[in-house]
C-alpha positions as semicolon CSV with decimal commas, in nm:
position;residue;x (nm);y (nm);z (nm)
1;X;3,830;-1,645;2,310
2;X;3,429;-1,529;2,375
3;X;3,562;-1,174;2,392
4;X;3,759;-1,146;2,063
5;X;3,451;-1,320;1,857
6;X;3,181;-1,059;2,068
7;X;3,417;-0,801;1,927
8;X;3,463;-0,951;1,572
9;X;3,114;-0,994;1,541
10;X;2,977;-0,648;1,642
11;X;3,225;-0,532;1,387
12;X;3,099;-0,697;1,152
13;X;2,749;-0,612;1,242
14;X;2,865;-0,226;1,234
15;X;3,007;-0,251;0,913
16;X;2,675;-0,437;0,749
17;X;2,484;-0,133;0,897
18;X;2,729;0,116;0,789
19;X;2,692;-0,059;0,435
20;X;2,342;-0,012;0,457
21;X;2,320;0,345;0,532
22;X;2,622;0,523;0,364
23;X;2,385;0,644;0,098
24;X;2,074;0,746;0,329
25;X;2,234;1,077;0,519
26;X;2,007;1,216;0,754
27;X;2,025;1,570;0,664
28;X;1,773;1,634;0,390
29;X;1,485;1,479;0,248
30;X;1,563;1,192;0,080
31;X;1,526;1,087;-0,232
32;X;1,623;0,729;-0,278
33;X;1,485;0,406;-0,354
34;X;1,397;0,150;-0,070
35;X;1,549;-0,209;-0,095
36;X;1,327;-0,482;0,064
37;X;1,398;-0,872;0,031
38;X;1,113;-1,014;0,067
39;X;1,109;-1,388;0,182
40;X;0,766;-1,551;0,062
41;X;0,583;-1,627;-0,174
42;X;0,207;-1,670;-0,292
43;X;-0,081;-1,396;-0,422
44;X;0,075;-1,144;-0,135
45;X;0,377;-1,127;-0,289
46;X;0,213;-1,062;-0,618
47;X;-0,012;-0,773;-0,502
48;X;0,308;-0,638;-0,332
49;X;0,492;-0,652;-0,603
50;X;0,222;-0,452;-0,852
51;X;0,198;-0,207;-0,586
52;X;0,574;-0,119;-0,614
53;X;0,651;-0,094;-0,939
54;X;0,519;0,261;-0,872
55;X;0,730;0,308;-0,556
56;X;1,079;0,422;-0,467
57;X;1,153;0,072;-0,385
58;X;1,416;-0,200;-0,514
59;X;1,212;-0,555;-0,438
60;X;1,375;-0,876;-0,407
61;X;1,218;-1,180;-0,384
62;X;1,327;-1,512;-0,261
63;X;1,122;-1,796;-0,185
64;X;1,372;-2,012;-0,018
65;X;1,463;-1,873;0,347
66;X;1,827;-2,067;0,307
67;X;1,906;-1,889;-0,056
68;X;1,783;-1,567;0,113
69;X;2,005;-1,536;0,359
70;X;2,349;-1,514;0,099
71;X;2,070;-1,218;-0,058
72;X;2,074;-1,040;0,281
73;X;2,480;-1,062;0,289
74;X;2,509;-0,925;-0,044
75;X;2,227;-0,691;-0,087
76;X;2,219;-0,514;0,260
77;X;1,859;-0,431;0,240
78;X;1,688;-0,178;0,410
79;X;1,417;-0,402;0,544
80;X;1,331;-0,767;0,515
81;X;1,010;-0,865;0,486
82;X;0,987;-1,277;0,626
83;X;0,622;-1,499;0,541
84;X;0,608;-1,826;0,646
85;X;0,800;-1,994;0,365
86;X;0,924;-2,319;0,280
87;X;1,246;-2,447;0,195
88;X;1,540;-2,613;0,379
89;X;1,542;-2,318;0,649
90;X;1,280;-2,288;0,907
91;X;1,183;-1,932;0,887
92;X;1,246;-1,859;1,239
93;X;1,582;-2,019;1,210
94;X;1,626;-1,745;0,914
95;X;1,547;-1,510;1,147
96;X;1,740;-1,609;1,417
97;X;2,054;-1,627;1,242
98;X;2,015;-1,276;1,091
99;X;1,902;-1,124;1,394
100;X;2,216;-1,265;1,577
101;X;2,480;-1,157;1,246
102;X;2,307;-0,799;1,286
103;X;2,066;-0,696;1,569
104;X;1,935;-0,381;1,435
105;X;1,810;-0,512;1,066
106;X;1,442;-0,448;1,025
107;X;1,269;-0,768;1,007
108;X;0,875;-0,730;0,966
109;X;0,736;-1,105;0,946
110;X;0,424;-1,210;0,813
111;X;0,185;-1,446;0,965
112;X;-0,139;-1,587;0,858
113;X;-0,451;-1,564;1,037
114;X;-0,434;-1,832;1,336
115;X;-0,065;-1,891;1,318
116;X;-0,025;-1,820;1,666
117;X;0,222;-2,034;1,749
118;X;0,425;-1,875;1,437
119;X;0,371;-1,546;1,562
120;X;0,466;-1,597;1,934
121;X;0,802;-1,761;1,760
122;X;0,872;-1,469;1,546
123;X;0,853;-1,241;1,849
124;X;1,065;-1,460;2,069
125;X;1,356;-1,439;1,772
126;X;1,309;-1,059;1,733
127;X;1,082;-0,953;1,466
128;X;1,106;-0,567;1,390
129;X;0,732;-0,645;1,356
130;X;0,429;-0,892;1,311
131;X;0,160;-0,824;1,051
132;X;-0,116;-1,034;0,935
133;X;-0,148;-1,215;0,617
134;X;-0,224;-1,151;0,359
135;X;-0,044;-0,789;0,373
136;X;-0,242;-0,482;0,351
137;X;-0,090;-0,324;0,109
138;X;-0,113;0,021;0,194
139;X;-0,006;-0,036;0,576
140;X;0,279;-0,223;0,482
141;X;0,448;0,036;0,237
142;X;0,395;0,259;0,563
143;X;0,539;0,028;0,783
144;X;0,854;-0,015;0,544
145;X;0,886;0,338;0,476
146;X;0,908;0,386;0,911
147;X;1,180;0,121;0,938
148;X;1,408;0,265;0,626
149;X;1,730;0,352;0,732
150;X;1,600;0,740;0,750
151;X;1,237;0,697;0,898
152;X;0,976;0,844;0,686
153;X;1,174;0,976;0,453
154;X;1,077;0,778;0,184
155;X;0,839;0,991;-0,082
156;X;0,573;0,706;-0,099
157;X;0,386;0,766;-0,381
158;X;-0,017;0,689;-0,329
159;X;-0,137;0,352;-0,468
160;X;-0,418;0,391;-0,799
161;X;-0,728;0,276;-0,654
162;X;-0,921;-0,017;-0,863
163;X;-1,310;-0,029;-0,789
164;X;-1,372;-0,226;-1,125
165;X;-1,501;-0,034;-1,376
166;X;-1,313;0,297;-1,262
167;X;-0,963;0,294;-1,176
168;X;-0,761;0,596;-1,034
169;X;-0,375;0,708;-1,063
170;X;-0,217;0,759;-0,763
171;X;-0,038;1,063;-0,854
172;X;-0,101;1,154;-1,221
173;X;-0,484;1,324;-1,276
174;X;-0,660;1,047;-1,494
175;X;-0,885;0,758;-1,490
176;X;-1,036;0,460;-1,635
177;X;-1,360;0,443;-1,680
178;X;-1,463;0,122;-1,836
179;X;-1,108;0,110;-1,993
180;X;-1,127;0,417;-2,125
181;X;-0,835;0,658;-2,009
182;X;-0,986;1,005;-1,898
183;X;-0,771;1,334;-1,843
184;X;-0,888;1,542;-1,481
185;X;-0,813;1,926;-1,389
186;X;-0,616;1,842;-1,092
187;X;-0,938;1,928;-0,860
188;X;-1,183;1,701;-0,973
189;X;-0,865;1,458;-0,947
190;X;-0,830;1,550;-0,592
191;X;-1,241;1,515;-0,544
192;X;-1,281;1,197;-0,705
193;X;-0,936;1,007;-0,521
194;X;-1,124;1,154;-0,221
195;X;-1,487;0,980;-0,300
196;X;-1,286;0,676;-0,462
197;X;-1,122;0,643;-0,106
198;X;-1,448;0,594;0,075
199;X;-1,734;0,375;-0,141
200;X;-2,024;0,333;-0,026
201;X;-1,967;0,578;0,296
202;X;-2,139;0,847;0,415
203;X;-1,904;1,182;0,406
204;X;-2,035;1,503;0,512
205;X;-2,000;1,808;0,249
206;X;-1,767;1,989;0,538
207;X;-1,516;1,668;0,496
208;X;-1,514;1,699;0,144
209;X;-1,395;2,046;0,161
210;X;-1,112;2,008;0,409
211;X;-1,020;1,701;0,222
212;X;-0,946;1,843;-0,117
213;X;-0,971;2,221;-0,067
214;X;-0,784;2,264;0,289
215;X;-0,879;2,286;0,613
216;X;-0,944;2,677;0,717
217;X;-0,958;2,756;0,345
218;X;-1,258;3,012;0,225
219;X;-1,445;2,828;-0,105
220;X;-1,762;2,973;-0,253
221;X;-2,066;2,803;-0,147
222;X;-2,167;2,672;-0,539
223;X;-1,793;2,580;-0,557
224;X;-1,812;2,185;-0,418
225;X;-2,153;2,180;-0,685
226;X;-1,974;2,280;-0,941
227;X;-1,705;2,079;-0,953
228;X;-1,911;1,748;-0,861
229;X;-2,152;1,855;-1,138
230;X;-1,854;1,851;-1,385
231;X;-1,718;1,511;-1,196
232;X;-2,062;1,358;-1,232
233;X;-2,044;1,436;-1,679
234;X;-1,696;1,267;-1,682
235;X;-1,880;0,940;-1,512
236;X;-2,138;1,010;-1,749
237;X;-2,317;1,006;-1,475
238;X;-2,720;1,111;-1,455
239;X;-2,763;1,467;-1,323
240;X;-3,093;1,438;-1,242
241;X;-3,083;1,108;-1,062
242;X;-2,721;1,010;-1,023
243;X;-2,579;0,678;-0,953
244;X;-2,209;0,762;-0,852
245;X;-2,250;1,022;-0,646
246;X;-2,528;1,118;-0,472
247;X;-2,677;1,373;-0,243
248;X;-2,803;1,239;0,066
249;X;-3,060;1,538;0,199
250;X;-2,904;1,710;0,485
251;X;-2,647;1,465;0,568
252;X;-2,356;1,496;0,269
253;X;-2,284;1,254;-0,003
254;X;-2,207;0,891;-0,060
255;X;-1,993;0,764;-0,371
256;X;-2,047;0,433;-0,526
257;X;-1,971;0,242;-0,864
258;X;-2,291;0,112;-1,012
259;X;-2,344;-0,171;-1,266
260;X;-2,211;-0,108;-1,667
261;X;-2,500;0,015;-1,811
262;X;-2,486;-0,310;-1,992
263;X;-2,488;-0,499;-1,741
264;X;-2,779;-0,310;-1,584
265;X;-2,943;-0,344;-1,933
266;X;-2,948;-0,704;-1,937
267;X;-3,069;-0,740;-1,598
268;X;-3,443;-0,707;-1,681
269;X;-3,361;-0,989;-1,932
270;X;-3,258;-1,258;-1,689
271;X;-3,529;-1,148;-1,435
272;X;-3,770;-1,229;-1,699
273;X;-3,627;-1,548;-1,840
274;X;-3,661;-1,696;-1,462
275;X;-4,024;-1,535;-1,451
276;X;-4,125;-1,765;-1,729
């Protein structure tokens, strides 16, 4: 009888990946939308969550590792993504029993710092992966995008970038500064996602120019001032002694995001109240 259930189960297990992957063929570049189940809960599912509403991605969410495994029979996701959740099902049990009804089903788990044990469990059962918690954001849309049923196919769309008072678009040229929405030619776009990328480092003009202009690519040598000049007026920033971008003499430039002027205004205020 072992034989006929081996064979009745690797049926199966065909069939669930051939369910998955009917609509993912491998000859072009695909445009499709990623479904993840995600199994946990907390502020990292949250931040997850904002991040792909502006991804190709289908998210569902399940906090119960029991109720989430009737999700992964009828939604045949793409990848799973397993925390250490509660519920009536240990995790690793969840796991265990999906990685036996299908062995090839990505599976990236999450563990939180120290959760060695956890980890060394999750391995054991046959994670696709282990990542610390909470997620980086960025490195796990990458990681999902390399286990979709087409690796790297997925047309991940870059993340807006929040440093408080100025906030970025990840694809469309705008910003927020201060709340206030602010149209960009695409190459002071490109220029500022490159300095909004990298606060408070040290970048050398020569980076700044294979970054947004191309490597190899001839520019005119006032081109980079020009366009930083122009960058610097949308941050209403001062030309003359600039706080968001400035020059440092013979090395390149370093980007940060200084005080509201209010804020900076008021400042002096509290300094003196505490002086009295």
């Amino acid at each position: 009888m072992t034989a006929p259930m081996m064979n009745t189960r690797e049926s199966h297990s065909q069939h669930v990946r051939t369910r998955r992957r009917s609509a993912h063929p491998a000859h072009r570049k695909l445009q499709f939308r990623v479904s993840l189940l995600v199994v946990d809960h907390g502020d990292e599912v949250d931040e997850l969550l904002a991040a792909a509403v502006a991804q190709p991605m289908e998210v569902h969410v399940c906090t119960d590792a029991a109720e989430a495994l009737l999700h992964v029979g009828r939604l045949c996701p793409d990848v799973v993504l397993l925390g250490p959740c509660g519920g009536r099902l240990d995790p690793i049990e969840f796991l265990t029993i999906v990685r036996t009804d299908d062995p090839q089903q990505p599976v990236i788990v999450g563990a939180d710092v120290g959760g060695s044990e956890f980890t060394s469990r999750a391995s054991d059962a046959g994670a696709s992966a282990v990542i610390p918690r909470p997620y980086r954001v960025r490195e796990l849309l990458a990681l999902i995008n390399s286990l979709a049923p087409v690796p790297n196919q997925v047309d991940l769309r870059p993340l807006a970038l929040d440093l408080g008072r100025l906030r970025v678009d990840g694809a469309v040229p705008q910003m927020w500064l201060d709340g206030r929405q602010i149209e960009l030619p695409p190459m002071e776009f490109l220029l500022l996602r490159f300095f909004a990328e990298r606060p408070g480092e040290l970048v050398t003009r020569q980076e700044v120019l294979d970054a947004v202009w191309g490597k190899g690519v001839a520019v005119r040598s006032n081109t980079l001032n020009v366009h930083i000049m122009r960058l610097r007026k949308r941050l209403s920033d001062d030309e003359r002694s600039p706080h968001w971008i400035k020059v440092i003499r013979g090395l390149g430039y370093q980007f940060k995001v200084p005080p509201s002027p209010r804020v900076a205004a008021e400042a002096p205020a509290v300094d003196q109240k505490f002086a009295q």
